[in-house]
PDB file with one MODEL, atoms N, CA, C and O in Angstrom:
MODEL        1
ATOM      1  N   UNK A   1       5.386 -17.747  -7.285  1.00  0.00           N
ATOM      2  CA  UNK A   1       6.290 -17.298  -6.238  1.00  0.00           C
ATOM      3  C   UNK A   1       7.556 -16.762  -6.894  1.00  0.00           C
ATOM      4  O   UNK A   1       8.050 -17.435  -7.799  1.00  0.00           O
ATOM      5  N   UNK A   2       8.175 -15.530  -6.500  1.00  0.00           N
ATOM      6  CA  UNK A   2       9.081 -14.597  -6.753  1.00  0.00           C
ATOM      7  C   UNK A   2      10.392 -15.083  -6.285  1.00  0.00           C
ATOM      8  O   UNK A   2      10.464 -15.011  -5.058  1.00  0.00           O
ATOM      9  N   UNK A   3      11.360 -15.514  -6.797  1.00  0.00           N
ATOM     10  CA  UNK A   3      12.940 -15.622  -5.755  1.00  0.00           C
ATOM     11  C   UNK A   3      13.477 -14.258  -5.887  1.00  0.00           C
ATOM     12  O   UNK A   3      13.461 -13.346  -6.714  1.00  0.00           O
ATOM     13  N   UNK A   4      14.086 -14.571  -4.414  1.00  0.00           N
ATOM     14  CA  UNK A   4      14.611 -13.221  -4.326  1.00  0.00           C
ATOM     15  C   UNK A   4      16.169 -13.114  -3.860  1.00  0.00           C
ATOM     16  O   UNK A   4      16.520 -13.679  -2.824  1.00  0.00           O
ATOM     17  N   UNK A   5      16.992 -12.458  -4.564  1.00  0.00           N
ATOM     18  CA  UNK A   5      18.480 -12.523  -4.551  1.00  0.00           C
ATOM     19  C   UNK A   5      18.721 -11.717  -3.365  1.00  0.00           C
ATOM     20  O   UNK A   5      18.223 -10.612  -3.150  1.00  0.00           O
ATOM     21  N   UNK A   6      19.546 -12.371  -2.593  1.00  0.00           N
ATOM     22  CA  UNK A   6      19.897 -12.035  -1.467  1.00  0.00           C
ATOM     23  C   UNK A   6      21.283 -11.905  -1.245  1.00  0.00           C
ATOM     24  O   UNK A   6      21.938 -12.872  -1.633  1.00  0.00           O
ATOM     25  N   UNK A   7      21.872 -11.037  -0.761  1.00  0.00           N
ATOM     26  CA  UNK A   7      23.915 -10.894  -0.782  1.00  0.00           C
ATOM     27  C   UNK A   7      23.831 -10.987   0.714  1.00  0.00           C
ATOM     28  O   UNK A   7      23.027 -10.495   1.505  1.00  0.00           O
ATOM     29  N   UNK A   8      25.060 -11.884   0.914  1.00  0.00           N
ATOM     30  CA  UNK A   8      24.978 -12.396   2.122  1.00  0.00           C
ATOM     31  C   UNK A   8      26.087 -11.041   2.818  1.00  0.00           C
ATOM     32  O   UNK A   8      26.590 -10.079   2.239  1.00  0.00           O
ATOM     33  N   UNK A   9      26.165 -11.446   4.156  1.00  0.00           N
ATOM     34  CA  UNK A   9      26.552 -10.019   4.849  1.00  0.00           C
ATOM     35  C   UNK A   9      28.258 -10.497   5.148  1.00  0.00           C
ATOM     36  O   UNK A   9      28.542 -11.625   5.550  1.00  0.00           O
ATOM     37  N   UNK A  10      29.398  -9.311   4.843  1.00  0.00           N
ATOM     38  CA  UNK A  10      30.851  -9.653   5.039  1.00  0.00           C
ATOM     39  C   UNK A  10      31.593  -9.405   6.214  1.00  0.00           C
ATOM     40  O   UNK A  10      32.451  -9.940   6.917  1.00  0.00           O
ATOM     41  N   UNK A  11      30.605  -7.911   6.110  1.00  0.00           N
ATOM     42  CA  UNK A  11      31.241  -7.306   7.585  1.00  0.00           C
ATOM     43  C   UNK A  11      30.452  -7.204   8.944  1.00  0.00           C
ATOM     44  O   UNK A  11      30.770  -6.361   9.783  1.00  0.00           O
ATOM     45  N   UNK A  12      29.086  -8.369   9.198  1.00  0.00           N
ATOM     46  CA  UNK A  12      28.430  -8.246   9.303  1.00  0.00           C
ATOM     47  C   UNK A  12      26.977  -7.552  10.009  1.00  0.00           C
ATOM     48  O   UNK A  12      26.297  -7.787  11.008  1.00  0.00           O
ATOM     49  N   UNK A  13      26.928  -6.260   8.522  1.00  0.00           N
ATOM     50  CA  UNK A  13      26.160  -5.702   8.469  1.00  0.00           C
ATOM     51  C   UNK A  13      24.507  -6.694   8.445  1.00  0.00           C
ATOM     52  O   UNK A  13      24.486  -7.917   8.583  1.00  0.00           O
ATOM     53  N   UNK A  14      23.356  -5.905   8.259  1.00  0.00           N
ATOM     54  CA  UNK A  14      22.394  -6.971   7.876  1.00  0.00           C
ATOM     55  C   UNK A  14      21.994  -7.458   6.504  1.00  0.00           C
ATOM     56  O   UNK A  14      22.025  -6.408   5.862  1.00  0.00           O
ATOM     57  N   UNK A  15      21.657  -8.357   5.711  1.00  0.00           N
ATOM     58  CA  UNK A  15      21.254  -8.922   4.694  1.00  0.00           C
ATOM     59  C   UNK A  15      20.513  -8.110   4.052  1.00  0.00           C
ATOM     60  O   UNK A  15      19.613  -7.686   4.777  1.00  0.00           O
ATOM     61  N   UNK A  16      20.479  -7.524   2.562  1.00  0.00           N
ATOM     62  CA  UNK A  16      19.926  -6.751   1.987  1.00  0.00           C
ATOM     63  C   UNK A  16      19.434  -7.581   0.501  1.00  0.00           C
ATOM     64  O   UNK A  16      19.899  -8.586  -0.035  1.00  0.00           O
ATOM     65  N   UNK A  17      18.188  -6.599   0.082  1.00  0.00           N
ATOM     66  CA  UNK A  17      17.774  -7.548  -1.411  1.00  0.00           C
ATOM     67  C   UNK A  17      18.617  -6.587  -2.400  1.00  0.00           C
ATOM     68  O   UNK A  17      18.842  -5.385  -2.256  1.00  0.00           O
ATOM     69  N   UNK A  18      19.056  -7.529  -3.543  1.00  0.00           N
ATOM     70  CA  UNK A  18      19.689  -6.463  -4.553  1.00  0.00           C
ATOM     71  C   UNK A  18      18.677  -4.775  -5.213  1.00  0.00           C
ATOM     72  O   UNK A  18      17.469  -4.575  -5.333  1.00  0.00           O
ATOM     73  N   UNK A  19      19.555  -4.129  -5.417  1.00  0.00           N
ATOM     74  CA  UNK A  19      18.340  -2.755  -6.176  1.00  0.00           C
ATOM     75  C   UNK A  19      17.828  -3.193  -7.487  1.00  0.00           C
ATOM     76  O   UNK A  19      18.337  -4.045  -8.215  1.00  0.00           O
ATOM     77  N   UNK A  20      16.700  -2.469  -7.712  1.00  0.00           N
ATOM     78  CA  UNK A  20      16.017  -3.077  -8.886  1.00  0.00           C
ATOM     79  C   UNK A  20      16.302  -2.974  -9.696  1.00  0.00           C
ATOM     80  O   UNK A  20      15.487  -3.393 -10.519  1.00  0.00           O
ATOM     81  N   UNK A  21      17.737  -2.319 -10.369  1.00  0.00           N
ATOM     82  CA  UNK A  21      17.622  -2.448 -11.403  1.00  0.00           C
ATOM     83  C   UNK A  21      18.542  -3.823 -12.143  1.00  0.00           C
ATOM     84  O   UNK A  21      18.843  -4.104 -13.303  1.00  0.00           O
ATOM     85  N   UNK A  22      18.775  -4.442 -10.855  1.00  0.00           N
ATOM     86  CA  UNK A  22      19.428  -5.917 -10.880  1.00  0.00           C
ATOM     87  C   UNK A  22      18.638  -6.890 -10.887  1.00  0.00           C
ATOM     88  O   UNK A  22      19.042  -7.877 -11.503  1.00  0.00           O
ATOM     89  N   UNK A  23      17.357  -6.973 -10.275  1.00  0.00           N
ATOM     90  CA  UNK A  23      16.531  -7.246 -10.291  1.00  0.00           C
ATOM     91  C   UNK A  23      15.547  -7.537 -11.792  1.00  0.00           C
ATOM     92  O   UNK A  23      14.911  -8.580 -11.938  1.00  0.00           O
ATOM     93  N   UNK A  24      15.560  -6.924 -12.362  1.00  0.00           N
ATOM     94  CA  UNK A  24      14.623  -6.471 -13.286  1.00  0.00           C
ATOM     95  C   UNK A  24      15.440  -7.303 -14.727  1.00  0.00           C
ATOM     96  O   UNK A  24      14.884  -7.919 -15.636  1.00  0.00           O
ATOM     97  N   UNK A  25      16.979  -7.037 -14.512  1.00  0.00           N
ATOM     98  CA  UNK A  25      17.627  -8.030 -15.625  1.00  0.00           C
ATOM     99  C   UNK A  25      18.057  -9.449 -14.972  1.00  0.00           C
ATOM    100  O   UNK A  25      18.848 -10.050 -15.699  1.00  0.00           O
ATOM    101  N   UNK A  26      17.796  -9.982 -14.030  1.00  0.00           N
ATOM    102  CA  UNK A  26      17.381 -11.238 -13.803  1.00  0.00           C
ATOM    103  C   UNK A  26      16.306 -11.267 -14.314  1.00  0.00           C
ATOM    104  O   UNK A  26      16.343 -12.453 -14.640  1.00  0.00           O
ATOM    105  N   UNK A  27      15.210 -10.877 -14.712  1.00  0.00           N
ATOM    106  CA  UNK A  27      14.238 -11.212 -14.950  1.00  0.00           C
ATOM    107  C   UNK A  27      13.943 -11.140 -16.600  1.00  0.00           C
ATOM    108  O   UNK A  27      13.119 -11.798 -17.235  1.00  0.00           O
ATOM    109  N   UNK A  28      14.879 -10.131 -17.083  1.00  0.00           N
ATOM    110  CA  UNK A  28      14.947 -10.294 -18.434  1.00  0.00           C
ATOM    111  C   UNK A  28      16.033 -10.948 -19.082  1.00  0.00           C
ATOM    112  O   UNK A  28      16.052 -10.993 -20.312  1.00  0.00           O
ATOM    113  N   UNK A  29      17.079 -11.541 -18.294  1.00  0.00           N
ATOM    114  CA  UNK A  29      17.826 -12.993 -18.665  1.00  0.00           C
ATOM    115  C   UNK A  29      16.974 -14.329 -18.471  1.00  0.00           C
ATOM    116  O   UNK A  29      17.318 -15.179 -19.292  1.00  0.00           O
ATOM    117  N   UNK A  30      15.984 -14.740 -17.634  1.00  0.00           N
ATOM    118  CA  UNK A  30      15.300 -15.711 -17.523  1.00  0.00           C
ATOM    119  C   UNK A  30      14.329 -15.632 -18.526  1.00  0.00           C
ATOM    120  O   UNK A  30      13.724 -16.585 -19.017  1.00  0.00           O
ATOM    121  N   UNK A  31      14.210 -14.455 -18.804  1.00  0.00           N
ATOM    122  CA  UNK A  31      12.806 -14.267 -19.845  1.00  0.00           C
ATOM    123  C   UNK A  31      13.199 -14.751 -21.427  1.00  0.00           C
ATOM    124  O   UNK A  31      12.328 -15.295 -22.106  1.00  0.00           O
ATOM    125  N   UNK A  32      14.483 -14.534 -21.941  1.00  0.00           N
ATOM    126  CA  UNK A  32      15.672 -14.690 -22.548  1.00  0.00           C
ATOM    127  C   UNK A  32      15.757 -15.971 -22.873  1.00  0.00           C
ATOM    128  O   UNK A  32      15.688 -16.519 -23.973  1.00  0.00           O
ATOM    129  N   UNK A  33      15.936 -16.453 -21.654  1.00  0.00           N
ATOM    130  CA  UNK A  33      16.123 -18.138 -21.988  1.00  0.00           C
ATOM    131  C   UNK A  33      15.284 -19.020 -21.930  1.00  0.00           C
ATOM    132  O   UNK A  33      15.554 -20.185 -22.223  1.00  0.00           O
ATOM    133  N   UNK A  34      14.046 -18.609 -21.522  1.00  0.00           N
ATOM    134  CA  UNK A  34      13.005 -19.155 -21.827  1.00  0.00           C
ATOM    135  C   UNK A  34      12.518 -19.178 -23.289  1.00  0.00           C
ATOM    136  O   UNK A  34      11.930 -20.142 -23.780  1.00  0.00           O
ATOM    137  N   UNK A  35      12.890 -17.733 -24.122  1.00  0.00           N
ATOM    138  CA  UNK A  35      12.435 -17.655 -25.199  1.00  0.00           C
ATOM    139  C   UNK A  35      13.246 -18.981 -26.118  1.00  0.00           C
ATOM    140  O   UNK A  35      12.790 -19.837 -26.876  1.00  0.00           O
ATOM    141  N   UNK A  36      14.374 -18.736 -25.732  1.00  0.00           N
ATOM    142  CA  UNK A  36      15.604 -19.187 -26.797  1.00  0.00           C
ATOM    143  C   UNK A  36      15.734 -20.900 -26.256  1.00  0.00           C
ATOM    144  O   UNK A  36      16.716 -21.582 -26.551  1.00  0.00           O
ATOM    145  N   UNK A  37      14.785 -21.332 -25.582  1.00  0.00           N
ATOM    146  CA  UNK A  37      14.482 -22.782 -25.170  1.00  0.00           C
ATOM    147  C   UNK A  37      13.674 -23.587 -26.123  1.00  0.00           C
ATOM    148  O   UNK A  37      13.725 -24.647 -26.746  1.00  0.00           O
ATOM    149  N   UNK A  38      12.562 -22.104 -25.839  1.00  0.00           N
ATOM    150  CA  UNK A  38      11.279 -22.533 -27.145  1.00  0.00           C
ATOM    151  C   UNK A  38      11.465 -22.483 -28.433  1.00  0.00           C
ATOM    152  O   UNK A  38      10.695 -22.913 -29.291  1.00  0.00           O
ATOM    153  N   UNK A  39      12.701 -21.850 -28.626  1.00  0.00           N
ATOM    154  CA  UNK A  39      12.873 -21.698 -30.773  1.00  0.00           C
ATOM    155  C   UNK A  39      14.036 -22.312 -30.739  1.00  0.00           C
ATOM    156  O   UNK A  39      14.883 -21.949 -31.556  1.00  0.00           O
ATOM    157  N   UNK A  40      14.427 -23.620 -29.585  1.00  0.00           N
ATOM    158  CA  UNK A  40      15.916 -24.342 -29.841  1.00  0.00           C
ATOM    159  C   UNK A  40      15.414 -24.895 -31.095  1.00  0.00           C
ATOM    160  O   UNK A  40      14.265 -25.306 -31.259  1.00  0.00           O
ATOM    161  N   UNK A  41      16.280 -24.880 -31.911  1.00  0.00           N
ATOM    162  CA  UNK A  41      16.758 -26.186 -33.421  1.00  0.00           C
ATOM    163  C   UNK A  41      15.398 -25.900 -34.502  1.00  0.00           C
ATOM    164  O   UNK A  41      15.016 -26.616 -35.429  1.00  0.00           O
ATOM    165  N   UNK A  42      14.818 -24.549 -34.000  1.00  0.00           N
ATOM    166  CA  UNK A  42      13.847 -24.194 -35.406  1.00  0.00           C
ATOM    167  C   UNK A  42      14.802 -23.634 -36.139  1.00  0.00           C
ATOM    168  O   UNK A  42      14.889 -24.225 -37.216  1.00  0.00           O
ATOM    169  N   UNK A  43      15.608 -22.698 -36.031  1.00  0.00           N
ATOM    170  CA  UNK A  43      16.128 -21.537 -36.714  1.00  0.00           C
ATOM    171  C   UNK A  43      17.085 -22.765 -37.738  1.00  0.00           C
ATOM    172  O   UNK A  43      16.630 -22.702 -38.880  1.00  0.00           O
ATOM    173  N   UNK A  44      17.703 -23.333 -37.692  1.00  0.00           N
ATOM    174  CA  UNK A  44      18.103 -24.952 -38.793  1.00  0.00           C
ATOM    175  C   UNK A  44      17.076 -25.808 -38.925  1.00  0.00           C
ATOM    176  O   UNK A  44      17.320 -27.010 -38.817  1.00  0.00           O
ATOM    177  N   UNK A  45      15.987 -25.448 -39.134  1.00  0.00           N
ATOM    178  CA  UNK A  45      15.460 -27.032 -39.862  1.00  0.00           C
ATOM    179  C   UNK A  45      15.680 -27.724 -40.552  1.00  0.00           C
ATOM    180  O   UNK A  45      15.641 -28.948 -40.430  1.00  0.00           O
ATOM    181  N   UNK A  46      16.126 -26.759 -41.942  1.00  0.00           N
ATOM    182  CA  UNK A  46      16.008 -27.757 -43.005  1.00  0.00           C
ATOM    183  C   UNK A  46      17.570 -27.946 -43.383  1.00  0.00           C
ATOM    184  O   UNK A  46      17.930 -28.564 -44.385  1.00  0.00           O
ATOM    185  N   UNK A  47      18.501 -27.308 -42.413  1.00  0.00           N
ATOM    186  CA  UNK A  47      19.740 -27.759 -42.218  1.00  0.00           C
ATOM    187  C   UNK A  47      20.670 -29.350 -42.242  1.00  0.00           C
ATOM    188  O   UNK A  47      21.787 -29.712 -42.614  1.00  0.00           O
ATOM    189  N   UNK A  48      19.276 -30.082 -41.515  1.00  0.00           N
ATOM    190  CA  UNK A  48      19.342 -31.191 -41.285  1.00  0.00           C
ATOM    191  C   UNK A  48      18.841 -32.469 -43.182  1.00  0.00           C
ATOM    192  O   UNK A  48      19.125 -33.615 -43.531  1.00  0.00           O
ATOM    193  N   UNK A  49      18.140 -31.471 -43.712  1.00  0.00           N
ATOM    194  CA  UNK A  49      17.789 -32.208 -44.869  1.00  0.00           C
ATOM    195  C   UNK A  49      19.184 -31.736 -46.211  1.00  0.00           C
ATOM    196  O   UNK A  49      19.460 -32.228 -47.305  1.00  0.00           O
ATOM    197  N   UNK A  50      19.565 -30.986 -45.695  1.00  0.00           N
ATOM    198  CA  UNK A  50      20.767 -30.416 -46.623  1.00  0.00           C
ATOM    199  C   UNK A  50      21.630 -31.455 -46.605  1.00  0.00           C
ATOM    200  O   UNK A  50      21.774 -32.204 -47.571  1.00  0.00           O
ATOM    201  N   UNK A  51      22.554 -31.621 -44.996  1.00  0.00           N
ATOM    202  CA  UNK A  51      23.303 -32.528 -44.679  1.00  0.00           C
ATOM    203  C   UNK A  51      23.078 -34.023 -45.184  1.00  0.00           C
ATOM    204  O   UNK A  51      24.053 -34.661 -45.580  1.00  0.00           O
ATOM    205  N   UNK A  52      21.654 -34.659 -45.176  1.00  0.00           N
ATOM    206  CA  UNK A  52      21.348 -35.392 -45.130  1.00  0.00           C
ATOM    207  C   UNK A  52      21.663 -35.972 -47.344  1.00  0.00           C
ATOM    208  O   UNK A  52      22.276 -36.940 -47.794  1.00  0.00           O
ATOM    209  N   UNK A  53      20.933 -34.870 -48.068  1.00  0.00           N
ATOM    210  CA  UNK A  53      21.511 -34.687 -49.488  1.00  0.00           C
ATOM    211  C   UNK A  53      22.927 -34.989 -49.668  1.00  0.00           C
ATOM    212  O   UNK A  53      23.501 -35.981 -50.118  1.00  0.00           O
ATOM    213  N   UNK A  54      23.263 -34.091 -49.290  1.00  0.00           N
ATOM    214  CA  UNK A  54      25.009 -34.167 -49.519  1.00  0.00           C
ATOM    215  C   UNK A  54      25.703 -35.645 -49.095  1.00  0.00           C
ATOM    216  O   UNK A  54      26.516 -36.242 -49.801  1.00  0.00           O
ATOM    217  N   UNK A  55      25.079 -36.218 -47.462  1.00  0.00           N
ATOM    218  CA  UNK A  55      25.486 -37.479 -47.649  1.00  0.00           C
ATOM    219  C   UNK A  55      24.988 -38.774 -48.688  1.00  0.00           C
ATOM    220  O   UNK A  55      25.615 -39.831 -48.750  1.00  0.00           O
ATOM    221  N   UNK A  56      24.044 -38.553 -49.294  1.00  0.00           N
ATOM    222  CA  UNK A  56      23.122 -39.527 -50.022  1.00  0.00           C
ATOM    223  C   UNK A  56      24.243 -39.644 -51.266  1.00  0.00           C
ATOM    224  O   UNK A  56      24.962 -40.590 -51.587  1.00  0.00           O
ATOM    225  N   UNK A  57      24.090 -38.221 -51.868  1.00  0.00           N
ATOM    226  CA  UNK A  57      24.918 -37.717 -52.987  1.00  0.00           C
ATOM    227  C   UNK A  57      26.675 -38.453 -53.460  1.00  0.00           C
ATOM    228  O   UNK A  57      27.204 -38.898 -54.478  1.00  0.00           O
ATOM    229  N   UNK A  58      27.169 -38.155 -51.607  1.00  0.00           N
ATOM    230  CA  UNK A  58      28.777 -38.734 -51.471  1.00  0.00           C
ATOM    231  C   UNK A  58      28.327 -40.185 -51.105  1.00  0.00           C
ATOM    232  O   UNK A  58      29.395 -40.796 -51.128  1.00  0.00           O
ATOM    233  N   UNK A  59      27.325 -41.102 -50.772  1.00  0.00           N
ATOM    234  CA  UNK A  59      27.183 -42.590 -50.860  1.00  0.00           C
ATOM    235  C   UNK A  59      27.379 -43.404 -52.257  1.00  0.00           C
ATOM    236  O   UNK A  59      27.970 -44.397 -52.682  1.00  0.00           O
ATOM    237  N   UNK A  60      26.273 -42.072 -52.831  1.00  0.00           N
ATOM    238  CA  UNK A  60      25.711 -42.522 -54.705  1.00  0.00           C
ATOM    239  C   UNK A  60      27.197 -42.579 -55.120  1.00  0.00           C
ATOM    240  O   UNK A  60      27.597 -43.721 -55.346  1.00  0.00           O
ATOM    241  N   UNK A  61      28.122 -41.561 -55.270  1.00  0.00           N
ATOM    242  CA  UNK A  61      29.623 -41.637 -55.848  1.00  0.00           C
ATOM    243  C   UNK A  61      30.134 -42.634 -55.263  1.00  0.00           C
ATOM    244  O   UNK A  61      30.466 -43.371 -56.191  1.00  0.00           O
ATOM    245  N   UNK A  62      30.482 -43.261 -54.048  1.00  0.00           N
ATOM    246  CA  UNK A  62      31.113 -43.963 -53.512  1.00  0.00           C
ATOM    247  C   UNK A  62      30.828 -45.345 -54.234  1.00  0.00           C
ATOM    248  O   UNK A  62      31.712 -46.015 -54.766  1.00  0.00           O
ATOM    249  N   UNK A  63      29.294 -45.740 -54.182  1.00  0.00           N
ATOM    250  CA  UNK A  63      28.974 -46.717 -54.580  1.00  0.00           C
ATOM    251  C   UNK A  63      29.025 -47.095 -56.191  1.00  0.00           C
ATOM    252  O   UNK A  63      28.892 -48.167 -56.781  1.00  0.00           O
ATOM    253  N   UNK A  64      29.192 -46.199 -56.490  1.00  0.00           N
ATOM    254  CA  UNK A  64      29.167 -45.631 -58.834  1.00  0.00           C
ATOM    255  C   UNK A  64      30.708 -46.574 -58.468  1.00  0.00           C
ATOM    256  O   UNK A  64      30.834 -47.786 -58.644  1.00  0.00           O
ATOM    257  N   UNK A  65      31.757 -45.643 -57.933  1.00  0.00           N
ATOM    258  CA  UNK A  65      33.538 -45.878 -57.783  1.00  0.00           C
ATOM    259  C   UNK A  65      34.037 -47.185 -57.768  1.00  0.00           C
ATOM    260  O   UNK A  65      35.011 -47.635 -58.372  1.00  0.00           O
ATOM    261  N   UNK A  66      32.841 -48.039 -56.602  1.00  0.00           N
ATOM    262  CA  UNK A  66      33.188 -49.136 -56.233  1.00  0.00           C
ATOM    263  C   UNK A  66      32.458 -49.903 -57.165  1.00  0.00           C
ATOM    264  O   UNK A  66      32.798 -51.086 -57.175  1.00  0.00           O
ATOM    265  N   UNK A  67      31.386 -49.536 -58.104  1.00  0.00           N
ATOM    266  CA  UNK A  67      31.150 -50.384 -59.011  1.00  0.00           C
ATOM    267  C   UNK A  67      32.246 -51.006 -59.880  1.00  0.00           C
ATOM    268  O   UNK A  67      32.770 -52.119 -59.929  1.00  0.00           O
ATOM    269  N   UNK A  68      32.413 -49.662 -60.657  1.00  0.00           N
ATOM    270  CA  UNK A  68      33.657 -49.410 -61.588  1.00  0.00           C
ATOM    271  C   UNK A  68      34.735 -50.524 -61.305  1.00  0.00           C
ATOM    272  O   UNK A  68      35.320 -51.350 -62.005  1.00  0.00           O
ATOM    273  N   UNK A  69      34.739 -50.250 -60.227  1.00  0.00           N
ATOM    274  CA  UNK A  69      36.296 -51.051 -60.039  1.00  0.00           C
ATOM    275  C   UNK A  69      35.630 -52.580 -59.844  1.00  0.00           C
ATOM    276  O   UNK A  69      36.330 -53.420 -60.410  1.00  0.00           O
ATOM    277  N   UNK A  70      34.743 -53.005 -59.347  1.00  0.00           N
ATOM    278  CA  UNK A  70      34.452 -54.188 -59.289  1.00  0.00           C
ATOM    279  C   UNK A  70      34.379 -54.817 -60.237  1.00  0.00           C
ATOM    280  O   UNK A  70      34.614 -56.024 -60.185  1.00  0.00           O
ATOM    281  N   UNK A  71      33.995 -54.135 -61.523  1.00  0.00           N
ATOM    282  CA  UNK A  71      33.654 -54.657 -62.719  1.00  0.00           C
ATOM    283  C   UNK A  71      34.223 -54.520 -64.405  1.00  0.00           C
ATOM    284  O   UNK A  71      33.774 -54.584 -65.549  1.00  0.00           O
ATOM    285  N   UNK A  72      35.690 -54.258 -63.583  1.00  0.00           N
ATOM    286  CA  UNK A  72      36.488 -53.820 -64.047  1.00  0.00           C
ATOM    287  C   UNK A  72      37.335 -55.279 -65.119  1.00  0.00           C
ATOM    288  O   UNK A  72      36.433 -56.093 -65.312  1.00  0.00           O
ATOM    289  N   UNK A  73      37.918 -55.504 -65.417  1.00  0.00           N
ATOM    290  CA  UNK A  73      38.596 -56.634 -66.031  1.00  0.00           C
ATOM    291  C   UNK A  73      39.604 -57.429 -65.190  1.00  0.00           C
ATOM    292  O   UNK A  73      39.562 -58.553 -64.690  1.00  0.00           O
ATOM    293  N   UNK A  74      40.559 -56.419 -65.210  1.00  0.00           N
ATOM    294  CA  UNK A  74      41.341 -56.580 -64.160  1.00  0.00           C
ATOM    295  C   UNK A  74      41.118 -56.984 -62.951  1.00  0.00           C
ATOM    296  O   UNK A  74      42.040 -57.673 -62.513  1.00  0.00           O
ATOM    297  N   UNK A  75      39.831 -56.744 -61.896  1.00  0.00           N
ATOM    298  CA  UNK A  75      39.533 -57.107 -60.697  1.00  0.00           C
ATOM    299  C   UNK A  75      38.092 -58.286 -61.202  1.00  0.00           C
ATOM    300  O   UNK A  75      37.592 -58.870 -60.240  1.00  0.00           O
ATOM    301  N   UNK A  76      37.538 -58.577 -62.451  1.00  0.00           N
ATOM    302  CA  UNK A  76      36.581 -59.745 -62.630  1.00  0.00           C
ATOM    303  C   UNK A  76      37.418 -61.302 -62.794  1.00  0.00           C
ATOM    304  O   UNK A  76      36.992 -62.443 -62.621  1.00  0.00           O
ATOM    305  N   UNK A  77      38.967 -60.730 -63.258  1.00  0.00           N
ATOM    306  CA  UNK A  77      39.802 -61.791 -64.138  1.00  0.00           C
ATOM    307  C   UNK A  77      40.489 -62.546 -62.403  1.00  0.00           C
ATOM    308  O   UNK A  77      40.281 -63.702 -62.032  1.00  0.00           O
ATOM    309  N   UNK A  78      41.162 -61.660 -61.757  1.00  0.00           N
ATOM    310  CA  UNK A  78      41.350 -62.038 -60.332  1.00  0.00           C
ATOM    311  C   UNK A  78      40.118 -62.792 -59.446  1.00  0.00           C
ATOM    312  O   UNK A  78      39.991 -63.983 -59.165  1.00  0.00           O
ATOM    313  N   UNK A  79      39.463 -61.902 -59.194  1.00  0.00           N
ATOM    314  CA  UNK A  79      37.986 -62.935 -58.419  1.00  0.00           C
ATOM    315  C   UNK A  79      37.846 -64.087 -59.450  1.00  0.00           C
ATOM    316  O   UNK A  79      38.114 -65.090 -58.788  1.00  0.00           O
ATOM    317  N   UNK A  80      37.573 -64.468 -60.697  1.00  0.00           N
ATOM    318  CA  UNK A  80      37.343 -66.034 -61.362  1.00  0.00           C
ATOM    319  C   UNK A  80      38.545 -66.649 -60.873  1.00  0.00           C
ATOM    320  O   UNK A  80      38.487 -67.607 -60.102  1.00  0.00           O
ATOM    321  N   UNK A  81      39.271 -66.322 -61.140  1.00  0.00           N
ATOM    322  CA  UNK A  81      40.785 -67.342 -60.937  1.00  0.00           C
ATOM    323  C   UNK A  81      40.913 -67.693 -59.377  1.00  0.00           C
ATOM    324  O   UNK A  81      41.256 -68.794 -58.947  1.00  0.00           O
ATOM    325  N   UNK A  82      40.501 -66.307 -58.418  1.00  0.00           N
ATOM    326  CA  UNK A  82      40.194 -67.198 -57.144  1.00  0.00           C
ATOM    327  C   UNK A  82      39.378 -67.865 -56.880  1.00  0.00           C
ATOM    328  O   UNK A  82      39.520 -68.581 -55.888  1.00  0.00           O
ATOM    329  N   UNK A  83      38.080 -67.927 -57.706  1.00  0.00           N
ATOM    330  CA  UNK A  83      37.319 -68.677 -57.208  1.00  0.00           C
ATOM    331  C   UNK A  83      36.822 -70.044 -57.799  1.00  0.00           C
ATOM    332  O   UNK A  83      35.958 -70.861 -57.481  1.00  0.00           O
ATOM    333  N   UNK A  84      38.273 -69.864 -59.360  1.00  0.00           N
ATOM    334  CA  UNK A  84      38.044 -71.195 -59.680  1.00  0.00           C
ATOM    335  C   UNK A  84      39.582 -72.102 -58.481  1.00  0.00           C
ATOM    336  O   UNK A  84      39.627 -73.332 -58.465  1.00  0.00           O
ATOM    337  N   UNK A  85      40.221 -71.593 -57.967  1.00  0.00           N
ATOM    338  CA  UNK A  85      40.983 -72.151 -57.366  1.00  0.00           C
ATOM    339  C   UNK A  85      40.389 -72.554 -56.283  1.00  0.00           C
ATOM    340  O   UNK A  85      40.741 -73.670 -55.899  1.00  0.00           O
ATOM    341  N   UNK A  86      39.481 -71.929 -55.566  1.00  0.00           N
ATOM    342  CA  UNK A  86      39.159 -72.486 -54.498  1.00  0.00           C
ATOM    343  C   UNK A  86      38.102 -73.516 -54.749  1.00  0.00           C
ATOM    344  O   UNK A  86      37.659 -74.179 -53.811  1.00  0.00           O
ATOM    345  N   UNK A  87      37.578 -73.715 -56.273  1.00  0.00           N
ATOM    346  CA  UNK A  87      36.871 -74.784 -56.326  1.00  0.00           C
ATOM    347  C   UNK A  87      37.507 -76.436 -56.443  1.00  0.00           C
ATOM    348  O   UNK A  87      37.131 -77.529 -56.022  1.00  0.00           O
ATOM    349  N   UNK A  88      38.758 -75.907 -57.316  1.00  0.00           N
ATOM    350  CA  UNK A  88      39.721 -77.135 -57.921  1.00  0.00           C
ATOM    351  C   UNK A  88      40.357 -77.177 -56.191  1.00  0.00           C
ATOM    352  O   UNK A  88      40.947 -78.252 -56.083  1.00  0.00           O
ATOM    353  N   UNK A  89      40.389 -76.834 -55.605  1.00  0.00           N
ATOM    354  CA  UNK A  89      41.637 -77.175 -54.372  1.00  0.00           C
ATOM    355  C   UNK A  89      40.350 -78.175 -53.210  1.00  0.00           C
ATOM    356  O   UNK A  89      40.890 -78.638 -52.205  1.00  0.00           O
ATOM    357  N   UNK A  90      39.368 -78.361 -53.300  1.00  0.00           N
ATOM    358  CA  UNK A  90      38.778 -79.091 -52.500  1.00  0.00           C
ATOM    359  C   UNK A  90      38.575 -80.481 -53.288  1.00  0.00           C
ATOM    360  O   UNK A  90      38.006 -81.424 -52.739  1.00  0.00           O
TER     361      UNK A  90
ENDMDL
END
């Protein structure tokens, strides 16, 4: 079944269907978005595996950084001393 665009009447004359050539690009805007429904989120596929690298990549550094510093002298010599204090204080 066909819809059919109808302009309602102002002065009131009677109700008329639009001319075809209004017609015809309703029909090639629906045709349009039908296409561009069916190829949503192909045209990036592997967009999503890029993003996905780059975050892995900025985790791996994050986690290297926070090694470093964990195992550092300066931050091994602090954690013993707190945690021999919290042994001697009970």
């Amino acid at each position: 079944m066909t819809a059919v665009i109808v302009i309602r009447p102002v002065d009131g004359r009677p109700l008329r269907r639009l001319p075809g050539a209004w017609r015809r690009r309703r029909r090639w805007v629906a045709r349009r978005v039908r296409v561009a429904a069916r190829h949503r989120g192909r045209s990036d596929a592997g967009m999503t595996t890029a993003e996905y690298a780059v975050g892995t990549l900025g985790a791996c550094a994050l986690a290297a950084g926070l090694y470093k510093v964990v195992t550092s002298e300066a931050i091994t010599g602090a954690l013993t001393d707190m945690l021999q204090r919290a042994l001697h204080a009970a």
